[in-house]
TORBA-170235 format. One record per residue (C-alpha): x, y, z; residue in three letters. Coordinates in steps of 0.001 Angstrom, whole numbers, padded with zeros to 6 digits, always signed. Layout:
XYZala;...
END
This chain:
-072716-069884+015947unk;-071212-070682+019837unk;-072753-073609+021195unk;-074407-071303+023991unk;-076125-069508+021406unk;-077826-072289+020069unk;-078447-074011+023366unk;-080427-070425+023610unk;-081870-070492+020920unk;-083337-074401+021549unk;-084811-072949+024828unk;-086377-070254+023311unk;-088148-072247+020445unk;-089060-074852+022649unk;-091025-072362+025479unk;-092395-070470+022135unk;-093870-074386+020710unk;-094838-075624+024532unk;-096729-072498+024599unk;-098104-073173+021374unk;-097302-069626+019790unk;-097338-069356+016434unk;-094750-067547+014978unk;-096753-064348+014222unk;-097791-064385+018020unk;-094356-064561+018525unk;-093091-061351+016142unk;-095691-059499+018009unk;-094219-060143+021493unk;-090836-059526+020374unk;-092537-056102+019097unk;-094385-055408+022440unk;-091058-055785+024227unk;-089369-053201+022163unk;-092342-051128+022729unk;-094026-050668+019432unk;-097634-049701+018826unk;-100031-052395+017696unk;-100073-050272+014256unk;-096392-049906+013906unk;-096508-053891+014285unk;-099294-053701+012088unk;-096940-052297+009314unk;-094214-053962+009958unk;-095549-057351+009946unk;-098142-056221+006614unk;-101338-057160+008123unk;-103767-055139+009878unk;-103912-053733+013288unk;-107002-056133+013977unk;-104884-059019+013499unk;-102719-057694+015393unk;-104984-057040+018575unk;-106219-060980+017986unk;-102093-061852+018021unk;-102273-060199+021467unk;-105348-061393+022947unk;-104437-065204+022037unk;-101060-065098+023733unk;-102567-062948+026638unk;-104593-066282+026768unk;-102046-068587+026219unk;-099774-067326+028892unk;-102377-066500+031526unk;-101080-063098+031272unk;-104178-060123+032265unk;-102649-057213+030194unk;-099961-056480+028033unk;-097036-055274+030679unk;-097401-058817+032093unk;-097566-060340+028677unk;-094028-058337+028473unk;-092430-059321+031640unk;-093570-062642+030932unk;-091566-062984+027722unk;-088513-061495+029074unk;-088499-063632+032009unk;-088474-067143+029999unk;-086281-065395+027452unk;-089077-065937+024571unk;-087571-062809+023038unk;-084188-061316+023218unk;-083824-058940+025635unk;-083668-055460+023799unk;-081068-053036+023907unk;-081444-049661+026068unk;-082627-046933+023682unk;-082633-043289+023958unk;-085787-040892+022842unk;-085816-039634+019339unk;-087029-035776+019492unk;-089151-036732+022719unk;-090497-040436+021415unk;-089361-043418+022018unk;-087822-045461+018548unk;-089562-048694+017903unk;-087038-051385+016720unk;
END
């Protein structure tokens, strides 16, 4: 791996720990950004979409963050997830990744 990369990747992991995420809370951001639903998470990550909502409402929390669009542009901003590619719609819906 370039030594940029892992630079990166230091950043990110140490703005996910300073904000004390856990790294569920963090899978579910990285979800959010790509735009799935809490129950596509919710399958993805084999728990339940209750879990889920808690995930959300603890980093909404953690971040000072009022809904979920700012809980986004918050995580793209200090890079806590990777910034996802453009995507087309799939028969009218967007593909979660």
């Amino acid at each position: 791996m370039p030594r940029q990369e892992m630079l990166l990747l230091r950043e990110i992991r140490t703005a996910r720990e300073s904000l004390g995420l856990s790294l569920p809370e963090s899978e579910v951001i990285n979800k959010k950004v790509r735009g799935c639903t809490n129950k596509r998470i919710a399958v993805d990550l084999a728990t339940s979409e209750e879990t889920v909502e808690r995930h959300i409402a603890s980093v909404l929390g953690n971040v000072g963050a009022s809904n979920r669009m700012e809980l986004v542009l918050f995580a793209l901003f200090y890079q806590l997830v990777d910034r996802p590619e453009p995507r087309r719609p799939q028969g009218g819906a967007y593909v979660c990744h």
